[in-house]
MARVEX-343097 format. One line per field, with one value per residue: x negated, y, z negated of N, C-alpha, C, CB in turn. Coordinates in pm, whole numbers. Atoms other than C-alpha are relative to their C-alpha. Glycine has a CB too. Layout:
! MARVEX-343097
n.c1 <- c(X,...)
n.c2 <- c(Y,...)
n.c3 <- c(Z,...)
ca.c1 <- c(X,...)
ca.c2 <- c(Y,...)
ca.c3 <- c(Z,...)
c.c1 <- c(X,...)
c.c2 <- c(Y,...)
c.c3 <- c(Z,...)
cb.c1 <- c(X,...)
cb.c2 <- c(Y,...)
cb.c3 <- c(Z,...)
This chain:
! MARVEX-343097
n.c1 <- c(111,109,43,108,149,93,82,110,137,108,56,79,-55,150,-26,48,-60,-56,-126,-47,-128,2,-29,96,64,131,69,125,56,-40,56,-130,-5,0,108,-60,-83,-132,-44,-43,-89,-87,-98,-72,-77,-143,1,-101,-163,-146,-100,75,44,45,183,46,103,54,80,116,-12,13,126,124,4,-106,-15,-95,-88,-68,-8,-158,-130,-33,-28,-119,-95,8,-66,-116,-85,30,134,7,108,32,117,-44,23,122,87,-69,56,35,-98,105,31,-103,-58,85,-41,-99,-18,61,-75,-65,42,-23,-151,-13,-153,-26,153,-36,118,-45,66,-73,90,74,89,16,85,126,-8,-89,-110,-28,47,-140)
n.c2 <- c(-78,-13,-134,-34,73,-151,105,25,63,-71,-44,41,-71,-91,-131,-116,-30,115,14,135,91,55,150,88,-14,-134,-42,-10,88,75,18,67,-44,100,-81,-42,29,41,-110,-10,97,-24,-64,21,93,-44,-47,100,44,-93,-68,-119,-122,-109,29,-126,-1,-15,38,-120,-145,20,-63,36,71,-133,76,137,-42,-72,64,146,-104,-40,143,47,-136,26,127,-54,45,-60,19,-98,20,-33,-68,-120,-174,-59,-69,-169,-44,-138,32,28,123,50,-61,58,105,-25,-63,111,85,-57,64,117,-29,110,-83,-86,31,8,12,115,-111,30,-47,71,-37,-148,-28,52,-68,-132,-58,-59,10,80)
n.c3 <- c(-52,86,19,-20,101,45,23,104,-18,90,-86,131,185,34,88,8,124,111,63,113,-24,-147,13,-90,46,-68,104,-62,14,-88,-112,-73,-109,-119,-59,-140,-97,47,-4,-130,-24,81,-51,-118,17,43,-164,-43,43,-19,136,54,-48,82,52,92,23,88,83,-8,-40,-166,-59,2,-140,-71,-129,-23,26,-118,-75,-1,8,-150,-114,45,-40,-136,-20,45,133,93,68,151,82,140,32,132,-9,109,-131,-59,131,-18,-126,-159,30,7,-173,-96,9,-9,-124,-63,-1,-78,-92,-31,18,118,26,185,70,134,80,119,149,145,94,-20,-100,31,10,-103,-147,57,-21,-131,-124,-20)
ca.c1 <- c(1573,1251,1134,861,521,306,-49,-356,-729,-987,-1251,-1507,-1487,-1824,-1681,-1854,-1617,-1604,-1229,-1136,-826,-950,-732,-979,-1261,-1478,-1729,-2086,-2227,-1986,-2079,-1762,-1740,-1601,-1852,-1760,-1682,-1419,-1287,-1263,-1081,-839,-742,-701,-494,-233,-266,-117,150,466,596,284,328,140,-276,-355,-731,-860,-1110,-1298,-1350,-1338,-1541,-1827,-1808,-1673,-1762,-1685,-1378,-1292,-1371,-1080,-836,-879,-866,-536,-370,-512,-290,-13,55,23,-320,-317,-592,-620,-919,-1030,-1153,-1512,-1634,-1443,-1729,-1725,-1402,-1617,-1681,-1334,-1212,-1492,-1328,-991,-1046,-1218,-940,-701,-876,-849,-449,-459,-79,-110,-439,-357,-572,-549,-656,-514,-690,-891,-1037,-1081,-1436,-1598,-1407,-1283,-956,-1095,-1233,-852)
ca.c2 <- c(-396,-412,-75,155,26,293,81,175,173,200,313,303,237,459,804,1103,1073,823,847,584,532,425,127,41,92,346,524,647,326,119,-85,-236,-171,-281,-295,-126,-354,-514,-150,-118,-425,-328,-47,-181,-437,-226,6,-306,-362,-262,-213,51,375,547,490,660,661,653,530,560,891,852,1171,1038,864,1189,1119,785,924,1138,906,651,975,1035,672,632,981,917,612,828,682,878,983,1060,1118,1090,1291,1453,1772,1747,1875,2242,2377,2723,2805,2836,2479,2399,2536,2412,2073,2165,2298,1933,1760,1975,1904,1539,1599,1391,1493,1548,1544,1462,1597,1345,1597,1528,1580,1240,1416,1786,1707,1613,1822,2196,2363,2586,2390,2225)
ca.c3 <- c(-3443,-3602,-3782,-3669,-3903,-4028,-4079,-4335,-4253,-4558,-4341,-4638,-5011,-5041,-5224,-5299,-5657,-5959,-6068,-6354,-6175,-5839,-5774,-5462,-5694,-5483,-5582,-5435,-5496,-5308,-5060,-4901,-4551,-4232,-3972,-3603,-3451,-3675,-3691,-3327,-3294,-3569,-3391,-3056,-3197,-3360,-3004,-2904,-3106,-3019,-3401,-3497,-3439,-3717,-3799,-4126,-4244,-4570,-4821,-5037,-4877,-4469,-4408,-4534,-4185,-4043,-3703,-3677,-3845,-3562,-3293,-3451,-3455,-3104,-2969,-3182,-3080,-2730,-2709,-2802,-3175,-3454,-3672,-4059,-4341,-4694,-4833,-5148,-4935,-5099,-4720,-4752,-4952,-4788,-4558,-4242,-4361,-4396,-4077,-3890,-3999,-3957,-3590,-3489,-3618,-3447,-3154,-3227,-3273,-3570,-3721,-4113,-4322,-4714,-4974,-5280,-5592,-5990,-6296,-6203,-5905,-6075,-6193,-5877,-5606,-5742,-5698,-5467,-5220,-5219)
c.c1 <- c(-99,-66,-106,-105,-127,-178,-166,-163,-96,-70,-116,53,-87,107,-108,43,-60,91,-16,77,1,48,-70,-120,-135,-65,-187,-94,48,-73,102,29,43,-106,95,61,146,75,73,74,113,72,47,96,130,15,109,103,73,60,-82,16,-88,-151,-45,-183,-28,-138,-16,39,-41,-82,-96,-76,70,-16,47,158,107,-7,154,115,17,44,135,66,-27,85,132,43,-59,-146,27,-127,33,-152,-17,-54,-146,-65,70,-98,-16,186,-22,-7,94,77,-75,76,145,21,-47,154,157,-2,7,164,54,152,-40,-156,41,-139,52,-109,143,-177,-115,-128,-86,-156,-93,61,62,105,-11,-19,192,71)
c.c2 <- c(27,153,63,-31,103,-130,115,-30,52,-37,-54,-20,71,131,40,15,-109,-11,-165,-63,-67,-174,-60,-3,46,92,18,-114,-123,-74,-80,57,-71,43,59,-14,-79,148,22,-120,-16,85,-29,-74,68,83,-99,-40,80,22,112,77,109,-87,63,-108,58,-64,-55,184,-6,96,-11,-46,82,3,-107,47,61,-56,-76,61,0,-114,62,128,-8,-63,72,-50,139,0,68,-20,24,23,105,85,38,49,151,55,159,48,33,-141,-75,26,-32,-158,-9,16,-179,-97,38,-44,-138,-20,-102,137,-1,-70,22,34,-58,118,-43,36,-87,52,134,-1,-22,126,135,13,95,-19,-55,153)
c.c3 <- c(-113,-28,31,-108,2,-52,-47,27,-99,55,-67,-123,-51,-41,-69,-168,-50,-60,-29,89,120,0,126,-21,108,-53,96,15,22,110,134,133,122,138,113,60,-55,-22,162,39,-58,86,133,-16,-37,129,46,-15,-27,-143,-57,75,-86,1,-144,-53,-123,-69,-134,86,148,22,2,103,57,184,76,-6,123,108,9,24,110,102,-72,60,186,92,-12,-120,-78,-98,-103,-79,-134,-36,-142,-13,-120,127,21,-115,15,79,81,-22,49,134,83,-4,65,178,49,-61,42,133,64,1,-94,-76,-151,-69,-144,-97,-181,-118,-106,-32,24,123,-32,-7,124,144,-97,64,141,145,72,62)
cb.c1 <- c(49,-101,1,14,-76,123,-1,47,-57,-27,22,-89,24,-148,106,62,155,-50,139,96,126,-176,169,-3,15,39,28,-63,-36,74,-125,135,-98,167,-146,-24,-86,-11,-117,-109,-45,-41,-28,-64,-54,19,-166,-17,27,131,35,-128,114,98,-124,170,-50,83,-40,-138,-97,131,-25,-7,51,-71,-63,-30,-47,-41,-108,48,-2,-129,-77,14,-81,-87,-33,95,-49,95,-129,126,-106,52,-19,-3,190,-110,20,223,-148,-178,107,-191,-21,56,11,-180,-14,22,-112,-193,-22,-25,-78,-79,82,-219,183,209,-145,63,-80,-78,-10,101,52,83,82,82,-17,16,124,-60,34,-38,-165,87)
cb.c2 <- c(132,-91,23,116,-173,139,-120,-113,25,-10,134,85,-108,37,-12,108,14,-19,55,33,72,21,-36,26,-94,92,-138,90,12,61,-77,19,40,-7,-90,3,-83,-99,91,25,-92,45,113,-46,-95,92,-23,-69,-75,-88,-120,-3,58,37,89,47,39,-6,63,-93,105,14,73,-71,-142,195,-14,-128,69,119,-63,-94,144,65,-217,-37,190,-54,-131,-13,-187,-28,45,-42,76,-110,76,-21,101,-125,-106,53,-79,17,27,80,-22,41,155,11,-32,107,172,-46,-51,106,18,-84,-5,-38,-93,-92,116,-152,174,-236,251,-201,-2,-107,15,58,-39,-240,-92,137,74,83,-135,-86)
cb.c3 <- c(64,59,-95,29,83,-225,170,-69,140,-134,37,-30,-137,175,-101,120,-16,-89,102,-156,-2,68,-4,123,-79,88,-149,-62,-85,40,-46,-85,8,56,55,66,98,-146,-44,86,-10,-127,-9,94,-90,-159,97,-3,-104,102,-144,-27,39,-167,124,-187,87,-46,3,111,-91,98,-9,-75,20,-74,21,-135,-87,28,-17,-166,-55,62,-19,-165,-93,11,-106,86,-87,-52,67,-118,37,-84,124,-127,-72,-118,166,-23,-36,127,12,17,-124,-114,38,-47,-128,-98,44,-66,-117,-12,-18,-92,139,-134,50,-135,49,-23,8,38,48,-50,-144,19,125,-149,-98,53,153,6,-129,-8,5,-181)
């Protein structure tokens, strides 16, 4: 019996940061992108397949496309699979901000939201927005 398959979408490589260590070399001045509709065909495809049950969404920095973002959460959780995010939380700049975010992706029933912070991230996103 083949194992459940957890499956990976860098959304953008556009980031809001410049970390050294970015091993998908993102960065505000990215331009790497998939368009829409190869996006939307990505996810219907794993929808489809019987070994994915997980979607996770990253980047670059996926909120940057924060709508879009939340569209892909809701198809994929819609479907009944699973929705995750990696993010390095440079959109919690107030916490009305952050909770305004938090409540929409609640909404979308996206299951765990990762915020990726180290010393590489410290100068561009603060501690407290984390």
């Amino acid at each position: 019996m083949r194992q459940p398959q957890s499956v990976g979408i860098n959304l953008t490589a556009k980031c809001n940061a410049t970390c050294t260590h970015c091993c998908v070399e993102s960065s505000p001045r990215a331009l790497a992108n998939l368009d829409e509709e190869q996006v939307d065909s990505i996810v219907e495809d794993l929808i489809a397949h019987p070994d994915v049950r997980e979607v996770g969404f990253t980047g670059g920095e996926p909120f940057l496309r924060r709508k879009r973002l939340l569209q892909l959460v809701r198809r994929v959780t819609d479907a009944g699979m699973t929705a995750t995010c990696v993010t390095n939380g440079f959109w919690a700049i107030t916490p009305k901000a952050a909770e305004k975010v938090f409540r929409e992706l609640e909404e979308m029933r996206i299951h765990s939201l990762t915020i990726s912070f180290d010393d590489f991230h410290a100068p561009f996103v603060t501690t407290q927005r984390i």
